[in-house]
ROSE-4610 file (N, C-alpha, C; in Angstrom, 1 decimal, always signed):
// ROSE-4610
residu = [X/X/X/X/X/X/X/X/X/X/X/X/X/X/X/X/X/X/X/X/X/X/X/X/X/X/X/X/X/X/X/X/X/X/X/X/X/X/X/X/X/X/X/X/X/X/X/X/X/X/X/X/X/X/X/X/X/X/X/X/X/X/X/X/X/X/X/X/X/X/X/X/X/X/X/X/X/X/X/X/X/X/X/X/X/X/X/X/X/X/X/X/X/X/X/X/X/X/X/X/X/X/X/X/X/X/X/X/X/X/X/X/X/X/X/X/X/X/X/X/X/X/X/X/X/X/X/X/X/X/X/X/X/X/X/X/X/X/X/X/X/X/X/X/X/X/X/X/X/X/X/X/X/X/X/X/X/X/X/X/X/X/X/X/X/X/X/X/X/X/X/X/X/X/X/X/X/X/X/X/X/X/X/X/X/X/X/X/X/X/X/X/X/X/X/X/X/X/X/X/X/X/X/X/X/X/X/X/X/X/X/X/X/X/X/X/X/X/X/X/X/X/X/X/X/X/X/X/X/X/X/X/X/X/X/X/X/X/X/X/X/X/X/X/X/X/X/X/X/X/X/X/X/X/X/X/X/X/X/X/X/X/X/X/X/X/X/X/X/X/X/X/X/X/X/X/X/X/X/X/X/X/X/X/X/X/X/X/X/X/X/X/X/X/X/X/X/X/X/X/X/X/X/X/X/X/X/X/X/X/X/X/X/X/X/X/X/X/X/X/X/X/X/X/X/X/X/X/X/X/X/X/X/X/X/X/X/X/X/X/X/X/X/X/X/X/X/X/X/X/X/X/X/X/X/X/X/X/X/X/X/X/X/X/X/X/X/X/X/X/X/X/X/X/X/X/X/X/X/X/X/X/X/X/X/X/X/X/X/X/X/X/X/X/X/X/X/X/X/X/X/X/X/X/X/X/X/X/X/X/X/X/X/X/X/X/X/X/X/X/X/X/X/X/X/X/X/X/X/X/X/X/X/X/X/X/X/X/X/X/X/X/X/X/X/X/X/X/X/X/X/X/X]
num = [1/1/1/2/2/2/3/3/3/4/4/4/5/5/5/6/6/6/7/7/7/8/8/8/9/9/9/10/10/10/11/11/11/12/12/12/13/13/13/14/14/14/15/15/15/16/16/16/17/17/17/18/18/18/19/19/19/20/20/20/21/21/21/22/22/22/23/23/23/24/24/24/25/25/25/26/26/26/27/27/27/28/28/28/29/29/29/30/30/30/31/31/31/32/32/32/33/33/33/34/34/34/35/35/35/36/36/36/37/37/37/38/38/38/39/39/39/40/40/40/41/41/41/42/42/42/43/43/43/44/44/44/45/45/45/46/46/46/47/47/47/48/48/48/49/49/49/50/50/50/51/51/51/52/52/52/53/53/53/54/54/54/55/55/55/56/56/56/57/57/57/58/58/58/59/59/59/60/60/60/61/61/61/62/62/62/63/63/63/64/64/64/65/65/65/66/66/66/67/67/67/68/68/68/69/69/69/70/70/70/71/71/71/72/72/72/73/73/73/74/74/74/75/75/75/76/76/76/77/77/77/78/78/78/79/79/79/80/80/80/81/81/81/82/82/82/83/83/83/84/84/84/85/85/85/86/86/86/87/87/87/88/88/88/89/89/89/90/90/90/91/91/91/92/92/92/93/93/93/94/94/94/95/95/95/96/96/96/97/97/97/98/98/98/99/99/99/100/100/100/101/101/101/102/102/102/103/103/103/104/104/104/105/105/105/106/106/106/107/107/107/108/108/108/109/109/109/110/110/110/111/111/111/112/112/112/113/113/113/114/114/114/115/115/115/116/116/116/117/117/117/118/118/118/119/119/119/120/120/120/121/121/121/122/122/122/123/123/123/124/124/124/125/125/125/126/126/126/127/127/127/128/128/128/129/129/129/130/130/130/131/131/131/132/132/132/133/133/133/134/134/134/135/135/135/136/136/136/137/137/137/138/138/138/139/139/139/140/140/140/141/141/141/142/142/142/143/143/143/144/144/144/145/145/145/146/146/146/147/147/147/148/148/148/149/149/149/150/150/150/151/151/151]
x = [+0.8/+0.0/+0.9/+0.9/+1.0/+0.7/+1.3/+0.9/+0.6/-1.1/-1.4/-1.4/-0.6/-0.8/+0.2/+1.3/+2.4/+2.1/+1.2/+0.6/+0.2/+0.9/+0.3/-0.2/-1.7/-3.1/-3.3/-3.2/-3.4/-4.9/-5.2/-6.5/-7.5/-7.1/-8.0/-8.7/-7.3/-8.3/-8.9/-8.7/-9.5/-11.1/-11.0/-12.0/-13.2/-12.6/-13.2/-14.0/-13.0/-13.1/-14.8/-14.7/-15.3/-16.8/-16.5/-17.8/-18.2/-17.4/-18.3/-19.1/-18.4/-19.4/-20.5/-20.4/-21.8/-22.8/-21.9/-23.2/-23.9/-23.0/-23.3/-24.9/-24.7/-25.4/-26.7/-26.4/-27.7/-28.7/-27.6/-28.4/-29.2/-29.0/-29.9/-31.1/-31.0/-31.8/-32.2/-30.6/-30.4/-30.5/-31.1/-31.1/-29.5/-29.4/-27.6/-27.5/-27.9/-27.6/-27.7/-28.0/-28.1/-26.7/-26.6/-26.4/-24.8/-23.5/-22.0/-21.1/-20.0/-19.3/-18.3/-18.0/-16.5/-15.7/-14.6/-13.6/-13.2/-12.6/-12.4/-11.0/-10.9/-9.7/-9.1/-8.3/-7.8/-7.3/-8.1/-7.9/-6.9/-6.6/-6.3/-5.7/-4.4/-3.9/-2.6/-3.1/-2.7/-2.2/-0.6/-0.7/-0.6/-1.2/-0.8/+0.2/+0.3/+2.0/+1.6/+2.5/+2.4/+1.5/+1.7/+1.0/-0.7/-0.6/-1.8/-2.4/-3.7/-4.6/-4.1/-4.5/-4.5/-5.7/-5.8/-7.1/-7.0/-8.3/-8.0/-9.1/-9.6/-10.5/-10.3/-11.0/-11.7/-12.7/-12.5/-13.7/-13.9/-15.6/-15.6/-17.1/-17.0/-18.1/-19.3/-20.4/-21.5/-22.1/-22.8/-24.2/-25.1/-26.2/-27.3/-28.8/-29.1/-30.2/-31.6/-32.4/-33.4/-34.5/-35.7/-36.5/-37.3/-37.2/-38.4/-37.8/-36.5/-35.1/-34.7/-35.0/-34.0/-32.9/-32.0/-30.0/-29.9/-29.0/-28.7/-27.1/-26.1/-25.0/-25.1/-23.6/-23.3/-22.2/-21.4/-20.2/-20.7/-19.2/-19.4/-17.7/-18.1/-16.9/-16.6/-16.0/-15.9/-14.5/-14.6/-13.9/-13.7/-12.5/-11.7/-10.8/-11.1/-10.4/-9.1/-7.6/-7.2/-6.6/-6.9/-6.5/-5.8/-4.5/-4.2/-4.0/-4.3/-4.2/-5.2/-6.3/-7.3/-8.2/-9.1/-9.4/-11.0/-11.8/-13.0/-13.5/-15.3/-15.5/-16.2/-15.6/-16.7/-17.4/-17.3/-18.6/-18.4/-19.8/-19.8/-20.9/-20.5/-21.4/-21.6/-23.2/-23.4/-24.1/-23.6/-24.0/-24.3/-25.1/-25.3/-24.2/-23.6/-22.6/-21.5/-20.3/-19.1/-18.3/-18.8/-18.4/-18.6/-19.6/-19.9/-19.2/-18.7/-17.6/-15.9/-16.1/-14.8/-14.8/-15.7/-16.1/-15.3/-16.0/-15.7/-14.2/-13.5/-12.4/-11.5/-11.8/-11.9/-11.0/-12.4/-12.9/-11.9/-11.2/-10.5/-8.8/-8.9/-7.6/-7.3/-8.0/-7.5/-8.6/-8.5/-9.5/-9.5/-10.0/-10.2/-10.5/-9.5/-9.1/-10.3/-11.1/-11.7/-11.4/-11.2/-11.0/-12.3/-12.6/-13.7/-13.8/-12.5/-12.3/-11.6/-11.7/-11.9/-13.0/-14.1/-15.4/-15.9/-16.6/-16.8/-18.0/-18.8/-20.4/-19.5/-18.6/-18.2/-17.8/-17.1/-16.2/-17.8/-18.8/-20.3/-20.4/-20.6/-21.1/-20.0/-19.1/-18.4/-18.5/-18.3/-18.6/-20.0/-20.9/-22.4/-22.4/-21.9/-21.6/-20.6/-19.5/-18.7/-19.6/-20.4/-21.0/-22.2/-22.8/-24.1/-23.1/-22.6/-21.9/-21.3/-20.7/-20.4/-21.6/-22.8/-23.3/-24.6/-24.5/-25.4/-24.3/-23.1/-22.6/-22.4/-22.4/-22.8/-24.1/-25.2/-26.3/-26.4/-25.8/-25.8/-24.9/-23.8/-23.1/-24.0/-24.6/-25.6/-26.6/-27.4/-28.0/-27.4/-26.3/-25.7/-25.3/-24.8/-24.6/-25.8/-26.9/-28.0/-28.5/-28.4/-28.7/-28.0/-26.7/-25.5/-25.6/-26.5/-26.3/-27.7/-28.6/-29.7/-29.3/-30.4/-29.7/-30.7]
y = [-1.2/+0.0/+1.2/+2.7/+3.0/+4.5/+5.3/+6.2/+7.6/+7.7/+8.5/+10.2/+10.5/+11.9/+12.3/+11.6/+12.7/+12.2/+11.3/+10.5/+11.9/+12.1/+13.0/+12.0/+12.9/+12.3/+13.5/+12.6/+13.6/+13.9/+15.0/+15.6/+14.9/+13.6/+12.8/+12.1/+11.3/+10.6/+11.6/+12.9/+13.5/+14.0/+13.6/+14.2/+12.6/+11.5/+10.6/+10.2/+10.5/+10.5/+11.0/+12.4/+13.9/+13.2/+12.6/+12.2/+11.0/+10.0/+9.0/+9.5/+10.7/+10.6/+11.6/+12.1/+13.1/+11.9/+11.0/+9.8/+9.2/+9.1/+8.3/+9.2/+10.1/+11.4/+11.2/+11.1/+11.2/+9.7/+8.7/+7.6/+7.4/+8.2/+8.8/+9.2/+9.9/+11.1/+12.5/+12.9/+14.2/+15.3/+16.5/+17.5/+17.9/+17.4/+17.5/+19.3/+19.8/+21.8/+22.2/+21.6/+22.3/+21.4/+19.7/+19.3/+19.3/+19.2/+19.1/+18.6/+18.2/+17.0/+17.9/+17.7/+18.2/+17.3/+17.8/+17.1/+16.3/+15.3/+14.3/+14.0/+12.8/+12.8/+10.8/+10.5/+9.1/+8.6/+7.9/+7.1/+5.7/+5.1/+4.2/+3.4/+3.4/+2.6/+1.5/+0.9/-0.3/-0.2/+0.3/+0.8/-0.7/-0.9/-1.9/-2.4/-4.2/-4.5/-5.5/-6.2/-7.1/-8.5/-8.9/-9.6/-10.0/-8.3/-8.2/-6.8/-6.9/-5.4/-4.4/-3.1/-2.0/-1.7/-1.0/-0.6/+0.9/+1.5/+3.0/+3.0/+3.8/+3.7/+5.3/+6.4/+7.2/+7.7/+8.8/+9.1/+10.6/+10.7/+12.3/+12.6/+13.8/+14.0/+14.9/+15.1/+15.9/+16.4/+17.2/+18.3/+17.7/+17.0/+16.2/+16.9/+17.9/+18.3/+17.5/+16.6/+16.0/+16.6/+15.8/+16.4/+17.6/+17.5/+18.7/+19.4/+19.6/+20.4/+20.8/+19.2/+19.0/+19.2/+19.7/+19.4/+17.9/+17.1/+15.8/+16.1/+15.4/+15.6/+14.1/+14.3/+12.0/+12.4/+10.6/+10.8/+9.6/+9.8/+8.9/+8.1/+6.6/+5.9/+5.0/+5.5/+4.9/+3.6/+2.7/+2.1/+1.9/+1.8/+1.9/+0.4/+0.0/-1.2/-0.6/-0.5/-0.3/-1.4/-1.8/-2.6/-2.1/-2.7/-2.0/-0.4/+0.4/+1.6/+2.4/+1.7/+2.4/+2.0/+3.1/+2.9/+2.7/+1.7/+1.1/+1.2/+1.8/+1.8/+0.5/+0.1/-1.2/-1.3/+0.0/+0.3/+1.5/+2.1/+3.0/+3.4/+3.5/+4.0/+5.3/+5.3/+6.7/+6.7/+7.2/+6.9/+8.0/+8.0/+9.1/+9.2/+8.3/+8.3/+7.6/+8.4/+8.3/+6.9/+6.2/+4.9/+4.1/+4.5/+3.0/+3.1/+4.0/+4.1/+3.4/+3.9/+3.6/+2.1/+1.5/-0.3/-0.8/-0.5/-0.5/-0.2/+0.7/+0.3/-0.3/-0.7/-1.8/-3.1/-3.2/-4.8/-4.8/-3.3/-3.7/-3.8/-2.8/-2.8/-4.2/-4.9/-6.0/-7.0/-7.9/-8.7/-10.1/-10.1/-11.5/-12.7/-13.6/-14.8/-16.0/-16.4/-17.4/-18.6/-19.9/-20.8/-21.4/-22.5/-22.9/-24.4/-24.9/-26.2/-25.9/-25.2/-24.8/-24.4/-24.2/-24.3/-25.5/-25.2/-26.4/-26.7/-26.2/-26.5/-27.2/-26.9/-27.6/-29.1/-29.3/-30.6/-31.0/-30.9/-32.0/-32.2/-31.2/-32.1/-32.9/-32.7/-33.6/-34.8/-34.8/-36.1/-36.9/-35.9/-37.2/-37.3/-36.4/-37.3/-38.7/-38.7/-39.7/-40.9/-40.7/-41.7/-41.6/-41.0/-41.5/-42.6/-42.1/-42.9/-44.6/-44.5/-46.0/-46.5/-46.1/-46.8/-47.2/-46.2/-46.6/-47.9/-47.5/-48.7/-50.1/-50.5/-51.3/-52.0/-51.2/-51.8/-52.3/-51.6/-52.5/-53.3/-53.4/-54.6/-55.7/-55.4/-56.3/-57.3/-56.0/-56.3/-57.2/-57.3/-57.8/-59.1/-59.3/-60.5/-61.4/-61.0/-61.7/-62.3/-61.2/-61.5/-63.0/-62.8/-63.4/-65.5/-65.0/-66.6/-66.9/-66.3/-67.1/-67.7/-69.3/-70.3/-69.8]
z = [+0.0/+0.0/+0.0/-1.0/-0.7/+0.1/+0.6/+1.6/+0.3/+0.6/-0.1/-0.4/+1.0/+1.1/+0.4/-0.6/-1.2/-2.3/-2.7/-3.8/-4.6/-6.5/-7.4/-8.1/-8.4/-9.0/-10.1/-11.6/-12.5/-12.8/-13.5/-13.7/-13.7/-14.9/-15.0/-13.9/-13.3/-12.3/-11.4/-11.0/-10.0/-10.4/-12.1/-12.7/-12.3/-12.7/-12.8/-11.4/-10.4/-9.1/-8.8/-9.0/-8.8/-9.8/-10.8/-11.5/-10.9/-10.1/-10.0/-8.2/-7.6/-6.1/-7.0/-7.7/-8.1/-8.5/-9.1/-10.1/-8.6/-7.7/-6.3/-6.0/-5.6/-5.5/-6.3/-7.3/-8.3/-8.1/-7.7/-8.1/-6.8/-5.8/-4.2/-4.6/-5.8/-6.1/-5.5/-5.3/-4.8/-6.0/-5.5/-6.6/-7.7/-8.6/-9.2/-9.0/-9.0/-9.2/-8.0/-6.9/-5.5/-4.6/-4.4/-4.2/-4.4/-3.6/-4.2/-3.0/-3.7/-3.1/-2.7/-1.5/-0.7/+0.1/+0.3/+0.7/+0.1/-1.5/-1.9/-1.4/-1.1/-0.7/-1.2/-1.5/-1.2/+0.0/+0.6/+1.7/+1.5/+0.6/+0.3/-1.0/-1.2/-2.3/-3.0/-3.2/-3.8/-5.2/-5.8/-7.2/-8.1/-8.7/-9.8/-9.9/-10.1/-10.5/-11.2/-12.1/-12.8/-12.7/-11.0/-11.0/-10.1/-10.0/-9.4/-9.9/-9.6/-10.2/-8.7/-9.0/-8.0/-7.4/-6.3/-6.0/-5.4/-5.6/-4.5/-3.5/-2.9/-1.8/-1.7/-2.6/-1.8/-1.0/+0.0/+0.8/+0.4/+0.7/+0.7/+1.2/+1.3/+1.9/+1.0/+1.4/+0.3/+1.2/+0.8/+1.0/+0.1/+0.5/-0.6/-0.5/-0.9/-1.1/-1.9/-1.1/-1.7/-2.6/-3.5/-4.2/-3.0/-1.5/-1.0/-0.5/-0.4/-0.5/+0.5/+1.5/+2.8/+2.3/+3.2/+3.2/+4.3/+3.4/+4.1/+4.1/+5.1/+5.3/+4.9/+4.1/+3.7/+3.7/+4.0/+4.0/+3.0/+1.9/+0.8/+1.1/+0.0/-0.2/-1.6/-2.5/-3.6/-3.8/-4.5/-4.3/-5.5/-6.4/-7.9/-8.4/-9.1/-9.2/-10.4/-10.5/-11.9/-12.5/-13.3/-14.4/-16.0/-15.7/-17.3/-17.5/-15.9/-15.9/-16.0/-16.0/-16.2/-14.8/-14.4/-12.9/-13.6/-13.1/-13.1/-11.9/-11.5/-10.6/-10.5/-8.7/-8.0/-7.5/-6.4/-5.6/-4.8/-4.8/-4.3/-2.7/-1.8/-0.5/-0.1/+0.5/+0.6/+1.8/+2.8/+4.3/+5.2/+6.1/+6.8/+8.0/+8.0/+9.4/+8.7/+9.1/+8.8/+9.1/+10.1/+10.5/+9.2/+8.9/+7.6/+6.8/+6.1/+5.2/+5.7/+7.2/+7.5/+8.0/+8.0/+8.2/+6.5/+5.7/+4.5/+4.0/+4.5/+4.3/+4.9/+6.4/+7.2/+6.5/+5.3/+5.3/+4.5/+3.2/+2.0/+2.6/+3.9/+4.2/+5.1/+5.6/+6.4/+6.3/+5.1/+4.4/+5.7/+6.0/+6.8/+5.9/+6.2/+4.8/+5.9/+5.4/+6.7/+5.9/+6.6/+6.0/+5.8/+4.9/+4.6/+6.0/+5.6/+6.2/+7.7/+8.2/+9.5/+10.1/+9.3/+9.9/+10.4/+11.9/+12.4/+11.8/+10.9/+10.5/+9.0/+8.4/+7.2/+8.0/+9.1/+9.4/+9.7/+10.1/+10.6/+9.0/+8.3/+7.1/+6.0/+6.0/+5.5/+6.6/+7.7/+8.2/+8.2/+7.9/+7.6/+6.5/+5.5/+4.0/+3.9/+4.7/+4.7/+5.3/+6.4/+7.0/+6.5/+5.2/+4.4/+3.4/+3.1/+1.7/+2.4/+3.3/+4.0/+4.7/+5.3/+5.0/+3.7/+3.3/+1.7/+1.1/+1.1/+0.3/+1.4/+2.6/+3.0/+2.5/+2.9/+2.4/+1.5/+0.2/-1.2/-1.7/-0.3/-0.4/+0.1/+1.6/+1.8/+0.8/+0.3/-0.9/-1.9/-2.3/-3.2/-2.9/-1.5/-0.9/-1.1/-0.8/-0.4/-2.3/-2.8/-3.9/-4.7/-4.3/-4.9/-4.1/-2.9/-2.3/-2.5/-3.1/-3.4/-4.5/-4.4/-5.7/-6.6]
């Protein structure tokens, strides 16, 4: 990861940036001409290397003026995938409390790897499958036996 605050961000991506929390915004259905995004900032990044994709994690904040022309305070969180150089958006949050966003980068900055086969609900059912299957095939060994000694 690197440390974003000496991080230079050319026009474009601040432009892409800047367009995807407004799209965030609209897709609320906040008024677009009243409504405007402040603070943008990069919380988070991961630059591209050969054998893996990059990621960013901006946050920012808005002023969201609804259709009856409440002011709502949000804190937003966009998340950027780049590939190839080109930054793709993944997802975007739009929250009334600051915490949610910061759960979210939480989850990107310290991914919790859970094992499948350390679950104790996975070790029960692989063991009644093991012990359906021995004994289904007893019984049709059974079966087979009986079959086999009648004359």
């Amino acid at each position: 990861m690197t440390e974003t605050t000496f991080y230079q961000f050319s026009k474009e991506v601040w432009r892409a940036v800047t367009d995807q929390a407004r799209s965030a915004l609209l897709r609320r259905d906040f008024c677009p001409e009243e409504s405007r995004v402040e603070s943008l900032r990069c919380v988070f990044l991961n630059e591209e290397s050969d054998t893996s994709f990059g990621r960013q994690v901006w946050f920012f904040e808005a002023m969201g003026v609804d259709p009856v022309g409440k002011k709502h305070r949000l804190y937003g969180s966009l998340d950027f995938s780049v590939q190839f150089g080109l930054m793709e958006p993944s997802r975007a949050v739009l929250a009334d409390e600051p915490r949610h966003r910061q759960r979210m980068l939480q989850a990107i900055a310290n991914p919790v790897h859970h094992q499948v086969w350390a679950s104790p609900s996975t070790k029960i059912w692989v063991r009644l499958t093991l012990a359906s299957v021995i004994i289904l095939s007893s019984i049709w060994l059974l079966l087979l036996a009986v079959h086999l000694m009648q004359p």
